[in-house]
HTML snippet that shows the backbone in 3Dmol.js (N, CA, C, O; Angstrom):
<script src="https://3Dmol.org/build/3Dmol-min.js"></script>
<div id="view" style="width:600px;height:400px;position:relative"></div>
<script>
const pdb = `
ATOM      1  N   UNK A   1     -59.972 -10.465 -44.008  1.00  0.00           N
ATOM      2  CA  UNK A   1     -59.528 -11.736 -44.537  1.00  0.00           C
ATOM      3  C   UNK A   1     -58.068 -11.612 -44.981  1.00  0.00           C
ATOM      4  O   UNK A   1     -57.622 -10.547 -45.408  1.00  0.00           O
ATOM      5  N   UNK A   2     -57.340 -12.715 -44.870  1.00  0.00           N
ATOM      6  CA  UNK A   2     -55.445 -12.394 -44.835  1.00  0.00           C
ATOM      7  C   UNK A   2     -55.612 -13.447 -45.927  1.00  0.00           C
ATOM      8  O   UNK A   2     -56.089 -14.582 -45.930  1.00  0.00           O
ATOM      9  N   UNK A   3     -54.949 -12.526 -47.021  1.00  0.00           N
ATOM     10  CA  UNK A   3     -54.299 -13.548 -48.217  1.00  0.00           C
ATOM     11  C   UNK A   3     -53.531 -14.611 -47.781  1.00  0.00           C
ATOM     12  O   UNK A   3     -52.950 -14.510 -46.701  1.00  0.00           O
ATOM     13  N   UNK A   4     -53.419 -15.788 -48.563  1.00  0.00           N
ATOM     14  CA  UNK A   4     -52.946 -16.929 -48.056  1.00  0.00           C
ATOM     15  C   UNK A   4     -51.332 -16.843 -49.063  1.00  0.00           C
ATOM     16  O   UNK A   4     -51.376 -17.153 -50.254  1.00  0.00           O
ATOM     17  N   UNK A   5     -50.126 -16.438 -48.474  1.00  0.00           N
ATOM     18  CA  UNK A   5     -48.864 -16.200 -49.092  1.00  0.00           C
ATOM     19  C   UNK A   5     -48.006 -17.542 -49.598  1.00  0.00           C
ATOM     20  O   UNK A   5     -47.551 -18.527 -49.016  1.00  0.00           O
ATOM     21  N   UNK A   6     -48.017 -17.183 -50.665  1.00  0.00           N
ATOM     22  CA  UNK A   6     -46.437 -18.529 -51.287  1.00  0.00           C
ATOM     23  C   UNK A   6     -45.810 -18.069 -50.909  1.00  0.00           C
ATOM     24  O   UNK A   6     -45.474 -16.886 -50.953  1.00  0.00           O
ATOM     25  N   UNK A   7     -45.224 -19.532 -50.054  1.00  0.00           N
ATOM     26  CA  UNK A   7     -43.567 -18.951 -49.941  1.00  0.00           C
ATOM     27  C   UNK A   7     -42.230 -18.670 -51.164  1.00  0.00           C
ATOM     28  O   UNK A   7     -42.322 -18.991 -52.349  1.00  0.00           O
ATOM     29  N   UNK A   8     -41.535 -18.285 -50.795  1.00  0.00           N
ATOM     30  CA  UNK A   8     -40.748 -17.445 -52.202  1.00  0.00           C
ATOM     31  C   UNK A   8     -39.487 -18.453 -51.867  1.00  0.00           C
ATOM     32  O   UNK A   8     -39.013 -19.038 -52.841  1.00  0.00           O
ATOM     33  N   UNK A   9     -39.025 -18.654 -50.845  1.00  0.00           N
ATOM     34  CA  UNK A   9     -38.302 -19.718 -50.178  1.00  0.00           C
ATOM     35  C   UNK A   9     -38.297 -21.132 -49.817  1.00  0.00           C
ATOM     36  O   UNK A   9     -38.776 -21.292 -48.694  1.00  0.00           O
ATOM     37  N   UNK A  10     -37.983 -22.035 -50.290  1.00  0.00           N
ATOM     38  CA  UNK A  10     -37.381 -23.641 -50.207  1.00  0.00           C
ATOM     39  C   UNK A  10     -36.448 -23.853 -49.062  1.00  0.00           C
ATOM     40  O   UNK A  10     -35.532 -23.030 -49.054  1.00  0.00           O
ATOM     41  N   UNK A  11     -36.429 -24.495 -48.351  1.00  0.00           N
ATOM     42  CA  UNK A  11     -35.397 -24.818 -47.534  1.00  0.00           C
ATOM     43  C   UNK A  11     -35.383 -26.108 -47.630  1.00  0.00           C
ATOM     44  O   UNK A  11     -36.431 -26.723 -47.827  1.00  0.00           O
ATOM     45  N   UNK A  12     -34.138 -26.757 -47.501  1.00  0.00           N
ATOM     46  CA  UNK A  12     -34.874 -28.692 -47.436  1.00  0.00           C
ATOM     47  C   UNK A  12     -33.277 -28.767 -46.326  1.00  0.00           C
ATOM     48  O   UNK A  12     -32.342 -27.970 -46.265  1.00  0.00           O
ATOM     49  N   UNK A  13     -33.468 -29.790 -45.737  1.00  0.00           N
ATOM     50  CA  UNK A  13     -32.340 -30.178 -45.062  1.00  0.00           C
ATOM     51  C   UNK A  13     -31.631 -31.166 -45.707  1.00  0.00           C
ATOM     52  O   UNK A  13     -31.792 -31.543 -46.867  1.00  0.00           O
ATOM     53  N   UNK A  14     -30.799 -31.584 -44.855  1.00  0.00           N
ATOM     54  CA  UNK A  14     -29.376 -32.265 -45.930  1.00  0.00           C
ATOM     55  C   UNK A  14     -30.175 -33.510 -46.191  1.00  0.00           C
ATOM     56  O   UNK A  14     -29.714 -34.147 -47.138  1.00  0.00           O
ATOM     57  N   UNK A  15     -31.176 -34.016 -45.664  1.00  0.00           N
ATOM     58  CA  UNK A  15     -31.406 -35.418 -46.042  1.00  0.00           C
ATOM     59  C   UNK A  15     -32.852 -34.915 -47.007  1.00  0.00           C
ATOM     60  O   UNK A  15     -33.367 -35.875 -47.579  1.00  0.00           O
ATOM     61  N   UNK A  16     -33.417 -33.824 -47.204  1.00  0.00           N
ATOM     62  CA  UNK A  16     -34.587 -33.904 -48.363  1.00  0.00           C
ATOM     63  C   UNK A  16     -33.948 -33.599 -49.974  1.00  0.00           C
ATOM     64  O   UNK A  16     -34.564 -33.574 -51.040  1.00  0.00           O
ATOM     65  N   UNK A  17     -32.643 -33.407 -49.734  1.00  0.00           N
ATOM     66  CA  UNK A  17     -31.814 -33.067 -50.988  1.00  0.00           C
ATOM     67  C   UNK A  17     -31.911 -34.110 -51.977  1.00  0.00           C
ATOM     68  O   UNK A  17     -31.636 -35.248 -51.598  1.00  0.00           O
ATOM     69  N   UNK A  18     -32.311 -33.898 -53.382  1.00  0.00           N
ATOM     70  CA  UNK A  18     -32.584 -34.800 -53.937  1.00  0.00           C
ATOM     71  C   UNK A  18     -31.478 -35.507 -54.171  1.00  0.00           C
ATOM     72  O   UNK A  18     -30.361 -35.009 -54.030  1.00  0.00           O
ATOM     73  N   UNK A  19     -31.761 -37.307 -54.729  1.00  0.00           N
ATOM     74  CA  UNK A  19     -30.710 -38.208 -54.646  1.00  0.00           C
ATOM     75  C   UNK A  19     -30.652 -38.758 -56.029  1.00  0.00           C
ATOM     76  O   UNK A  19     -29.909 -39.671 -56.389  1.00  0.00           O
ATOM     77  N   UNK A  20     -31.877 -37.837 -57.086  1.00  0.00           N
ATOM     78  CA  UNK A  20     -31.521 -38.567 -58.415  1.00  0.00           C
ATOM     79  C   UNK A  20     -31.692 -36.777 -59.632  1.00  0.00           C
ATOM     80  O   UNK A  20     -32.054 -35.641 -59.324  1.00  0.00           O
ATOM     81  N   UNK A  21     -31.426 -37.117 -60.396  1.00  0.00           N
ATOM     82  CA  UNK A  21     -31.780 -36.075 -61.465  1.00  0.00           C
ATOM     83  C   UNK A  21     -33.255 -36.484 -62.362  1.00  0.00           C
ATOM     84  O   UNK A  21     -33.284 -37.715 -62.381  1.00  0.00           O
ATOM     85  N   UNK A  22     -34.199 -36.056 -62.936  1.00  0.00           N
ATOM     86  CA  UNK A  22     -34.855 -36.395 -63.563  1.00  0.00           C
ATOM     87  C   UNK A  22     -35.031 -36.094 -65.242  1.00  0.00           C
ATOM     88  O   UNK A  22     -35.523 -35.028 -65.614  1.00  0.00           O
ATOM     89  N   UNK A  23     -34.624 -37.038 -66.126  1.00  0.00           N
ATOM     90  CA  UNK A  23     -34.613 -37.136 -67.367  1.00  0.00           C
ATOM     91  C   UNK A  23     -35.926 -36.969 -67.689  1.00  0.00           C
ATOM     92  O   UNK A  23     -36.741 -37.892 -67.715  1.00  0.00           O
ATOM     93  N   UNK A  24     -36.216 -35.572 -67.988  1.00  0.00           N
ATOM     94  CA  UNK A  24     -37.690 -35.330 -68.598  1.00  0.00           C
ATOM     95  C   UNK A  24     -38.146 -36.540 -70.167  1.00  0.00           C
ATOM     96  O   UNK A  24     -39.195 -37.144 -70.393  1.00  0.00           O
ATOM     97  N   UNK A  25     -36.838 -36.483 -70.966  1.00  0.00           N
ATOM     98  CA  UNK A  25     -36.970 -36.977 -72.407  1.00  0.00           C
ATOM     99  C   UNK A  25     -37.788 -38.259 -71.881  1.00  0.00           C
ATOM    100  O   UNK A  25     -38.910 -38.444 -72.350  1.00  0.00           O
ATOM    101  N   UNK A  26     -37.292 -39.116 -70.963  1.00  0.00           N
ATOM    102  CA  UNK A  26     -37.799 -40.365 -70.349  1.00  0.00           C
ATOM    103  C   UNK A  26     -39.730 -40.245 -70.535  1.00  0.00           C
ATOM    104  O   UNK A  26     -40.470 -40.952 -71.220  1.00  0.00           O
ATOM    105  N   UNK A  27     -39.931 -39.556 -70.003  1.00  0.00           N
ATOM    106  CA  UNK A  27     -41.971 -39.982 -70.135  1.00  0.00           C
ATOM    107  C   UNK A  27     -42.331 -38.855 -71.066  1.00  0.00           C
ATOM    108  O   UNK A  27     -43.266 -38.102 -70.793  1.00  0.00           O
ATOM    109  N   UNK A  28     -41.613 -38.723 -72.157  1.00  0.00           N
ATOM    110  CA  UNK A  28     -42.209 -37.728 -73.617  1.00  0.00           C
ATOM    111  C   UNK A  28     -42.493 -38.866 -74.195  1.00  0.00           C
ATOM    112  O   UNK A  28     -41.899 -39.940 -74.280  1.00  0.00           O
ATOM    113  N   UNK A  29     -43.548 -38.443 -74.600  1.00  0.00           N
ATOM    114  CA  UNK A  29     -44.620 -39.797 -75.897  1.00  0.00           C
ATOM    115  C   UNK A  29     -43.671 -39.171 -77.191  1.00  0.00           C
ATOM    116  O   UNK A  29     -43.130 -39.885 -78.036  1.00  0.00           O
ATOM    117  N   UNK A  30     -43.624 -38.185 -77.162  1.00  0.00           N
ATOM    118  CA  UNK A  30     -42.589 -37.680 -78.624  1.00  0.00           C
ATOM    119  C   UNK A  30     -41.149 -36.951 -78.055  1.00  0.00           C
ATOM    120  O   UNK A  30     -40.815 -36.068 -77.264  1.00  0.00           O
ATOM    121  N   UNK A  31     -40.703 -37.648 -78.732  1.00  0.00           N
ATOM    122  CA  UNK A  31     -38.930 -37.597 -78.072  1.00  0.00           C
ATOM    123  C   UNK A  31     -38.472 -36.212 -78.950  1.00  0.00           C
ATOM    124  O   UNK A  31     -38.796 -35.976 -80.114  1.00  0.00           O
ATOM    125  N   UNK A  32     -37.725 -35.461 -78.169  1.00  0.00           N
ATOM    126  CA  UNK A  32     -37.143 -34.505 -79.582  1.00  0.00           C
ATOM    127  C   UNK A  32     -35.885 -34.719 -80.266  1.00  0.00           C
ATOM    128  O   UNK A  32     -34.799 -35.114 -79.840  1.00  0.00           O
ATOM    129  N   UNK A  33     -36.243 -34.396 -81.338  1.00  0.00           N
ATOM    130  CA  UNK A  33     -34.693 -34.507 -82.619  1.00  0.00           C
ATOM    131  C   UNK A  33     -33.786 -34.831 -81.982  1.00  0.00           C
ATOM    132  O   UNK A  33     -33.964 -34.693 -80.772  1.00  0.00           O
ATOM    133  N   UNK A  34     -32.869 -35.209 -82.275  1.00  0.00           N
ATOM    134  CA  UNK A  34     -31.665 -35.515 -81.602  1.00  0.00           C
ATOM    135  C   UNK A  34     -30.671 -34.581 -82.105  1.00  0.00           C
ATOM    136  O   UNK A  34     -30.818 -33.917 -83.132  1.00  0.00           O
ATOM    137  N   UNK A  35     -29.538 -34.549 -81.259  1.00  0.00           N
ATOM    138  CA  UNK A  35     -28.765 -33.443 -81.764  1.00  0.00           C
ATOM    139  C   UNK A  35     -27.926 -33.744 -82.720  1.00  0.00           C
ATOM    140  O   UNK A  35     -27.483 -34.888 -82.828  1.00  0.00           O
ATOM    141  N   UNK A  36     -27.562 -32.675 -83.615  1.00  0.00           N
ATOM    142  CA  UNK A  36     -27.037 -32.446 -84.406  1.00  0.00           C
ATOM    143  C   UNK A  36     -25.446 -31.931 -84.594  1.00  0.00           C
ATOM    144  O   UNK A  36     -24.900 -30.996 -84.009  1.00  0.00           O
ATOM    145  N   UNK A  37     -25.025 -32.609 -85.340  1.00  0.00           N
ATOM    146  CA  UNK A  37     -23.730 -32.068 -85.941  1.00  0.00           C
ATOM    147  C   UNK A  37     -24.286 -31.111 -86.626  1.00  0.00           C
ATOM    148  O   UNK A  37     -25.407 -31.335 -87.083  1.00  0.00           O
ATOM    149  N   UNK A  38     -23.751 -30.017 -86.832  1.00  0.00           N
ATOM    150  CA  UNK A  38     -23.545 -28.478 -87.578  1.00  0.00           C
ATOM    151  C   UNK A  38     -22.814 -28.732 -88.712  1.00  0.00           C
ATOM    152  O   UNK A  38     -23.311 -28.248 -89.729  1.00  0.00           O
ATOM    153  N   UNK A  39     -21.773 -29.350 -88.858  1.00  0.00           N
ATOM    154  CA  UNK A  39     -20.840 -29.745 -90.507  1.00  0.00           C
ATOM    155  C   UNK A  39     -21.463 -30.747 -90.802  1.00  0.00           C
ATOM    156  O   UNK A  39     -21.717 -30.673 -92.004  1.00  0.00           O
ATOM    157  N   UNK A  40     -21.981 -31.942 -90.240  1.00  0.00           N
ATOM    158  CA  UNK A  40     -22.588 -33.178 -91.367  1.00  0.00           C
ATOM    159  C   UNK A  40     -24.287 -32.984 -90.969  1.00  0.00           C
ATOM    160  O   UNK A  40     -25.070 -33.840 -91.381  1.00  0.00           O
ATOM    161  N   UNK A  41     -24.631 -32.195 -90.417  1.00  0.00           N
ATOM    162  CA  UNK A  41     -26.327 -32.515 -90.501  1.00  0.00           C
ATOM    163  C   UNK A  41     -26.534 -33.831 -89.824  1.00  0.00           C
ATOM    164  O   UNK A  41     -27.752 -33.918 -89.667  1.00  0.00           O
ATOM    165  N   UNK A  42     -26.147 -34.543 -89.505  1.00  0.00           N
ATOM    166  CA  UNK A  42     -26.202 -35.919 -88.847  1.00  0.00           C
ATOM    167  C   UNK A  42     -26.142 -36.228 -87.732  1.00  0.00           C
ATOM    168  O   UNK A  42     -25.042 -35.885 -87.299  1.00  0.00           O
ATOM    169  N   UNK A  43     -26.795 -36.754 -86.912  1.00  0.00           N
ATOM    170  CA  UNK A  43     -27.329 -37.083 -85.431  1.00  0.00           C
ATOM    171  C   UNK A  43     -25.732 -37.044 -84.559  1.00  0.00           C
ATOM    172  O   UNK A  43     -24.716 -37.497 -85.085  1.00  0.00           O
ATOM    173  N   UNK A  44     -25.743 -36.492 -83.313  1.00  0.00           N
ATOM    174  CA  UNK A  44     -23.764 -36.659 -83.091  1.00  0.00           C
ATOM    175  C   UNK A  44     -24.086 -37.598 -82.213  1.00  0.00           C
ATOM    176  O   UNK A  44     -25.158 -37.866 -81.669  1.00  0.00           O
ATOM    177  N   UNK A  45     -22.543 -38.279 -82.108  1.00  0.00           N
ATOM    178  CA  UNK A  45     -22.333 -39.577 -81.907  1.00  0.00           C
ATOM    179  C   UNK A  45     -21.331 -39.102 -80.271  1.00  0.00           C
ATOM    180  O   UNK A  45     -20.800 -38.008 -80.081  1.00  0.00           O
ATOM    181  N   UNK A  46     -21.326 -39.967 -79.566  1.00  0.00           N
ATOM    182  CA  UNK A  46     -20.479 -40.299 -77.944  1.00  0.00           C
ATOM    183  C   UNK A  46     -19.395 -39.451 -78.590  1.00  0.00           C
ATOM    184  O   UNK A  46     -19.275 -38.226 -78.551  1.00  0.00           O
ATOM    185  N   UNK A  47     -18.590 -40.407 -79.227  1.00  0.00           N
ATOM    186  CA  UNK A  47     -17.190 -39.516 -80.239  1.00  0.00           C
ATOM    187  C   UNK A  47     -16.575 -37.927 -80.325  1.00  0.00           C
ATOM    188  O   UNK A  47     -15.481 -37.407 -80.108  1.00  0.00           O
ATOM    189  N   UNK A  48     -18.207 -37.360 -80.861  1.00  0.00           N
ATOM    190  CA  UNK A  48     -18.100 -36.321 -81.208  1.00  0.00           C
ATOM    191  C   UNK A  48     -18.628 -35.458 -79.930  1.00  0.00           C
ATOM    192  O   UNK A  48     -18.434 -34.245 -80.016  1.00  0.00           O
ATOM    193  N   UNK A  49     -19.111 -35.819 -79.048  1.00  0.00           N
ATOM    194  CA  UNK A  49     -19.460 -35.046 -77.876  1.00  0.00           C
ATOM    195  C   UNK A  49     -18.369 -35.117 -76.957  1.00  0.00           C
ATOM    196  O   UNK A  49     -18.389 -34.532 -75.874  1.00  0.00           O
ATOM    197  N   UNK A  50     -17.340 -35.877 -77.392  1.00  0.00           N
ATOM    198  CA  UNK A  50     -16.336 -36.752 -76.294  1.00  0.00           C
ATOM    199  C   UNK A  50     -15.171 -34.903 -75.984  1.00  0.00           C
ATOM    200  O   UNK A  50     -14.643 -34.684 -74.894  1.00  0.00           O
ATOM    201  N   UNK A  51     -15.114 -34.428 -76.560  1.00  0.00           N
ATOM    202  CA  UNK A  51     -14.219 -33.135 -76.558  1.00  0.00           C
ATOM    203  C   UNK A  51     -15.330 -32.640 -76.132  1.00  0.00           C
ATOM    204  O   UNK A  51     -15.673 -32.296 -77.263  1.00  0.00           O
ATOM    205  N   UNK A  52     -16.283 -32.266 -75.421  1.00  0.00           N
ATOM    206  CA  UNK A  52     -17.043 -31.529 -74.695  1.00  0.00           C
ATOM    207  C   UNK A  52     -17.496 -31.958 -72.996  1.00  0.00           C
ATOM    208  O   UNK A  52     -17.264 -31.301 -71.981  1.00  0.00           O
ATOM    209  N   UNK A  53     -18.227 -33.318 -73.127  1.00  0.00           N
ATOM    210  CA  UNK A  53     -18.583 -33.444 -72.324  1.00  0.00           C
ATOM    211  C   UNK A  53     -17.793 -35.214 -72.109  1.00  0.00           C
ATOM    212  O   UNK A  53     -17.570 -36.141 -72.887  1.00  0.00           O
ATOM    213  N   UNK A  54     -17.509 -34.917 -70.196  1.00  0.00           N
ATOM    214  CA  UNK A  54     -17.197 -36.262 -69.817  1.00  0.00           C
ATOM    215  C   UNK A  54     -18.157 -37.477 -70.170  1.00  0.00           C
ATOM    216  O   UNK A  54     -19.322 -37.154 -70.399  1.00  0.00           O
ATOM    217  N   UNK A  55     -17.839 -38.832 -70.249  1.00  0.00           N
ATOM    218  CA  UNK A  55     -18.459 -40.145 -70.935  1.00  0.00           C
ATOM    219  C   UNK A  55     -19.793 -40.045 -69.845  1.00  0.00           C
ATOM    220  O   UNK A  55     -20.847 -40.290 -70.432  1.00  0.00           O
ATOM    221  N   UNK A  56     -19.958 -39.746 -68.435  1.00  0.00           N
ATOM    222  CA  UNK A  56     -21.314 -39.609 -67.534  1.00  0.00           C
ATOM    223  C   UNK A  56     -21.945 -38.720 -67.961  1.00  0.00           C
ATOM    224  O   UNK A  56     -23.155 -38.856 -68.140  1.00  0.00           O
ATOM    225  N   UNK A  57     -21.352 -37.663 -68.217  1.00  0.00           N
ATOM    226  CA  UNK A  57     -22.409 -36.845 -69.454  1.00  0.00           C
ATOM    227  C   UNK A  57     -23.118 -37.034 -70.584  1.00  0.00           C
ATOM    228  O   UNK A  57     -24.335 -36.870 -70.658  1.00  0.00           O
ATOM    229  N   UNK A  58     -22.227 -37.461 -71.707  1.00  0.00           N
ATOM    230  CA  UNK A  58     -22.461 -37.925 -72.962  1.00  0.00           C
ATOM    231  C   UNK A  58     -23.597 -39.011 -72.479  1.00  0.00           C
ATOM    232  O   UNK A  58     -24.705 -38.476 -72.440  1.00  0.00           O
ATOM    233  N   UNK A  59     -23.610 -40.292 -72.130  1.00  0.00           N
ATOM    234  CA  UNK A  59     -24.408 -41.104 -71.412  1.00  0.00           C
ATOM    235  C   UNK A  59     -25.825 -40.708 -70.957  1.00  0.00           C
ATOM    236  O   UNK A  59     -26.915 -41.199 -71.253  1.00  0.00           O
ATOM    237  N   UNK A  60     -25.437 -39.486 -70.001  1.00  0.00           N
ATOM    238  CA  UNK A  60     -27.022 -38.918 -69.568  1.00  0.00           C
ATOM    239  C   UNK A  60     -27.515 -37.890 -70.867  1.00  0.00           C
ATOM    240  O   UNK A  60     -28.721 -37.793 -71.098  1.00  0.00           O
ATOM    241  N   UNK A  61     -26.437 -37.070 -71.764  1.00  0.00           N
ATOM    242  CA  UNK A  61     -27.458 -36.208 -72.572  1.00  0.00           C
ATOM    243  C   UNK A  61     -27.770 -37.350 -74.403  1.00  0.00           C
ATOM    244  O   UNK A  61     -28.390 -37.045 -75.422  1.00  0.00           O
ATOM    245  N   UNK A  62     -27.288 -38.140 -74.173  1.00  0.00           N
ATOM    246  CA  UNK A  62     -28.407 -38.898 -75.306  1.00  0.00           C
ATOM    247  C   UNK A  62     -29.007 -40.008 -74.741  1.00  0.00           C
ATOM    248  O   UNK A  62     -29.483 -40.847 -75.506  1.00  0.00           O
ATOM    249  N   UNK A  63     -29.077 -40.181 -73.479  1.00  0.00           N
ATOM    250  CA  UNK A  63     -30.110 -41.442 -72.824  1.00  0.00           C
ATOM    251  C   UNK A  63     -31.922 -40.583 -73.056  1.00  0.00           C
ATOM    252  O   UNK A  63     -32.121 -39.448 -72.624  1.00  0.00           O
ATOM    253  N   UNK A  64     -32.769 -41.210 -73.617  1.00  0.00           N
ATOM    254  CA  UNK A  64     -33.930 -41.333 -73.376  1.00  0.00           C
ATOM    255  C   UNK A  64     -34.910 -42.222 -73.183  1.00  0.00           C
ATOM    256  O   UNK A  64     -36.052 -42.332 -73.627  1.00  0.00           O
ATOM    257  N   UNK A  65     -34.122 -42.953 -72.293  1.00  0.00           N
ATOM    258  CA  UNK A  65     -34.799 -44.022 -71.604  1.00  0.00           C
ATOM    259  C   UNK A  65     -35.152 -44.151 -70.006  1.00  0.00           C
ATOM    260  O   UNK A  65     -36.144 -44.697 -69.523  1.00  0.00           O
ATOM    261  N   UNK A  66     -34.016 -43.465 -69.277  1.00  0.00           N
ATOM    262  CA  UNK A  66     -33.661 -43.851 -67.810  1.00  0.00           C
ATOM    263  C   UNK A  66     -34.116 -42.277 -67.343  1.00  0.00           C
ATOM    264  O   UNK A  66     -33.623 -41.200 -67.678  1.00  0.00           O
ATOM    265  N   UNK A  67     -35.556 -42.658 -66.198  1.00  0.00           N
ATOM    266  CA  UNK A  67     -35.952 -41.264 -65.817  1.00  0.00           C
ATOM    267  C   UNK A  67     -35.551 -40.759 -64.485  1.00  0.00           C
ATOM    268  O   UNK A  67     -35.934 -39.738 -63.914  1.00  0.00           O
ATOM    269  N   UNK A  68     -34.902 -41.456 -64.185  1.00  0.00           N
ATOM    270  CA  UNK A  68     -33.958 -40.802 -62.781  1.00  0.00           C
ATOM    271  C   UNK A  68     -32.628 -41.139 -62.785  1.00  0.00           C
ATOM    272  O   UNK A  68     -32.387 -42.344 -62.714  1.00  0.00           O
ATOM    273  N   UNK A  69     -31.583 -40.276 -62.858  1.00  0.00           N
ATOM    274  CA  UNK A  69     -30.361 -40.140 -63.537  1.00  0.00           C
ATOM    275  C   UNK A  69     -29.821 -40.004 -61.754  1.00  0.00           C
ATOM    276  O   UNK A  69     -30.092 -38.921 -61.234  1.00  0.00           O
ATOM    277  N   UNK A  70     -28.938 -41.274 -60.669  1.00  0.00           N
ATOM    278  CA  UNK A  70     -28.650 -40.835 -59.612  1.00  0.00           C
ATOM    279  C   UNK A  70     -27.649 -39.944 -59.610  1.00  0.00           C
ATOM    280  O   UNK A  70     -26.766 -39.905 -60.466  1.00  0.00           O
ATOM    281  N   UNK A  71     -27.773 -39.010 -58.410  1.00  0.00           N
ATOM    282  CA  UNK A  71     -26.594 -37.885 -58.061  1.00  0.00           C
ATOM    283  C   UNK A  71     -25.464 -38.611 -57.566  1.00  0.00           C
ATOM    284  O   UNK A  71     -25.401 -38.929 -56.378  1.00  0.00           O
ATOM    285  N   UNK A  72     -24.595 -38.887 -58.365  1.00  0.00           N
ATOM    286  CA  UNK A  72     -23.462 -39.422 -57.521  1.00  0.00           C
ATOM    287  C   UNK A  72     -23.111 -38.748 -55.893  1.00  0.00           C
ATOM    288  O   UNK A  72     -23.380 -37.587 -55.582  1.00  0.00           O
ATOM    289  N   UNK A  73     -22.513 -39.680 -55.050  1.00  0.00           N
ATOM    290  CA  UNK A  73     -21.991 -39.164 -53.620  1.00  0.00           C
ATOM    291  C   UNK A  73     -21.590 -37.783 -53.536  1.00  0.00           C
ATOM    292  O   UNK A  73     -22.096 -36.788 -53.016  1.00  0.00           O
ATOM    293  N   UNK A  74     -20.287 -38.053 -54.355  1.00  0.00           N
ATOM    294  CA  UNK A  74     -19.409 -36.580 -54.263  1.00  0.00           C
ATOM    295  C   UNK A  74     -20.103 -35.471 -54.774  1.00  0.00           C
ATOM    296  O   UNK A  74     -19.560 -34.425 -54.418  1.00  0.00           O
ATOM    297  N   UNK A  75     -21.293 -35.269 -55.612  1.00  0.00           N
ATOM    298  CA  UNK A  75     -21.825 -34.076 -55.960  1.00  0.00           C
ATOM    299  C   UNK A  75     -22.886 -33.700 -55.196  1.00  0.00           C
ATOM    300  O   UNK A  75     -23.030 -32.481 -55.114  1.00  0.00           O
ATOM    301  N   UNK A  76     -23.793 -34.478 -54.521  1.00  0.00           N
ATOM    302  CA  UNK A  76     -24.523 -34.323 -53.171  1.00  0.00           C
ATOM    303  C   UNK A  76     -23.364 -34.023 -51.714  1.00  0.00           C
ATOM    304  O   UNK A  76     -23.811 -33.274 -50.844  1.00  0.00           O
ATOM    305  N   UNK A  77     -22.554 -34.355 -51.593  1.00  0.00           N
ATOM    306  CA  UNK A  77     -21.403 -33.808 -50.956  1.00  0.00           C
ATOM    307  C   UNK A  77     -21.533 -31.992 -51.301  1.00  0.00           C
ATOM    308  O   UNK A  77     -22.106 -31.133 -50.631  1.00  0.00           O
ATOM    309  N   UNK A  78     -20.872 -31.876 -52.411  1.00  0.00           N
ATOM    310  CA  UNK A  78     -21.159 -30.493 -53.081  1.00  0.00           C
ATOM    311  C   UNK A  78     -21.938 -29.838 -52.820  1.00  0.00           C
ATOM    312  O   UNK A  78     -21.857 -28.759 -52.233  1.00  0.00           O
ATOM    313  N   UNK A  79     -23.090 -30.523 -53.320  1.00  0.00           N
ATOM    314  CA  UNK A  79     -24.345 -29.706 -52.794  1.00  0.00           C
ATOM    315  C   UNK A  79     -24.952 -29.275 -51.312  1.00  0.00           C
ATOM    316  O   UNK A  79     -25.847 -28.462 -51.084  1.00  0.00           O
ATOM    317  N   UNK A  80     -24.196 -30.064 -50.388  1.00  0.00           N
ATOM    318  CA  UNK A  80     -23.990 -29.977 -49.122  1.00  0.00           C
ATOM    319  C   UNK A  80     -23.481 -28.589 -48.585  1.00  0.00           C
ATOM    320  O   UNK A  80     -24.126 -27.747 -47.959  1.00  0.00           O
ATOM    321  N   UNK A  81     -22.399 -28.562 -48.913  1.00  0.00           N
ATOM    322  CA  UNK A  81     -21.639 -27.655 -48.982  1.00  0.00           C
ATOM    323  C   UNK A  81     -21.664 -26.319 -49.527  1.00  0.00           C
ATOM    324  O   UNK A  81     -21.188 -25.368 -48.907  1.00  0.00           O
ATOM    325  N   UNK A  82     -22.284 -26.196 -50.836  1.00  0.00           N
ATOM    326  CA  UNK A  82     -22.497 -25.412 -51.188  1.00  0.00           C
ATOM    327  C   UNK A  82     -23.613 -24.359 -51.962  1.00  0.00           C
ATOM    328  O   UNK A  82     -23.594 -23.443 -52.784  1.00  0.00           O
ATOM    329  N   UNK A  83     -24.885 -25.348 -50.889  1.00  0.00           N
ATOM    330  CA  UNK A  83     -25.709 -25.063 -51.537  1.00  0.00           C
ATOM    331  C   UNK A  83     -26.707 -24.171 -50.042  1.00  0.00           C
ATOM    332  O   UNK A  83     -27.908 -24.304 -49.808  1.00  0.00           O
ATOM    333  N   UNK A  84     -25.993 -23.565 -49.496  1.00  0.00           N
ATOM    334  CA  UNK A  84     -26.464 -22.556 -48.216  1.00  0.00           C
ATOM    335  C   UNK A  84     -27.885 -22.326 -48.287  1.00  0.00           C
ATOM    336  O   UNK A  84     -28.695 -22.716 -47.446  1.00  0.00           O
ATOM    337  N   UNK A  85     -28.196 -21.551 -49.525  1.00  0.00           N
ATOM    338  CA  UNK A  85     -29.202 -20.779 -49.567  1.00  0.00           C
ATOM    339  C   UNK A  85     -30.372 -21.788 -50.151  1.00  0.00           C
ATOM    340  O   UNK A  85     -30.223 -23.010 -50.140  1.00  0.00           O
ATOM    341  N   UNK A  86     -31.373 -21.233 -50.584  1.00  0.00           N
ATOM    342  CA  UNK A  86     -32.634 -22.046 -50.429  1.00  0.00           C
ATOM    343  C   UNK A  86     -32.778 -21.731 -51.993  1.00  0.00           C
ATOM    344  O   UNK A  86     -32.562 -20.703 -52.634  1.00  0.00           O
ATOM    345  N   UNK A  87     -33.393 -23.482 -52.504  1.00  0.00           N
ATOM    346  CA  UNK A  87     -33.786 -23.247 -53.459  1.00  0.00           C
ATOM    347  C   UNK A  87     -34.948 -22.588 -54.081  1.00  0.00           C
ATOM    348  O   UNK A  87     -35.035 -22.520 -55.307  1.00  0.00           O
TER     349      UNK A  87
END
`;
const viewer = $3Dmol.createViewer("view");
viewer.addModel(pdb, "pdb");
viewer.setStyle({}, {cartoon: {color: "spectrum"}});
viewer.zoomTo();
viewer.render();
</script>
C-alpha cells in the first residue's frame, strides 16, 4: 500500500494568483485591542501611523470591516515577476 503524499509545493499560474488580500479582523466575532500608542496608552490614530506606514496602509491596518483588501495592478505585476518559485 503507497502512502498518499502532500505536496510540499504550490504552483499557481499567473491567472490563479490571488487578486485580493484577506482581512482576517473582518469575520472575528471579537475584534482585538486596537493598537496602541506606547507614550499615551491610547488607541493610535491615521496621524500617528502616518510616519510609518503609507495612507493604503494605515487604511487597511485599522479597517475591520472590509474582508478582501484588492491587490492593486502594479503589485500583482510584482508578484508576476517576482514571485518564480512556488508558494
Amino acid at each position: 500500500m503507497s502512502e498518499k503524499k502532500i505536496p510540499y509545493k504550490i504552483y499557481l499560474t499567473e491567472n490563479e494568483l490571488p487578486g485580493a488580500w484577506y482581512n482576517m479582523r473582518a469575520d472575528m466575532k471579537e475584534k482585538p485591542a486596537p493598537l496602541l500608542n506606547p507614550g499615551t496608552g491610547k488607541p493610535l490614530t491615521e496621524e500617528e501611523l502616518s510616519p510609518v506606514f503609507c495612507d493604503e496602509l494605515i487604511r487597511q491596518e485599522l479597517d475591520n470591516d472590509t474582508p478582501y483588501v484588492e491587490i492593486p495592478e502594479e503589485i500583482r505585476d510584482f508578484y508576476k515577476m517576482y514571485r518564480p518559485s512556488p508558494l
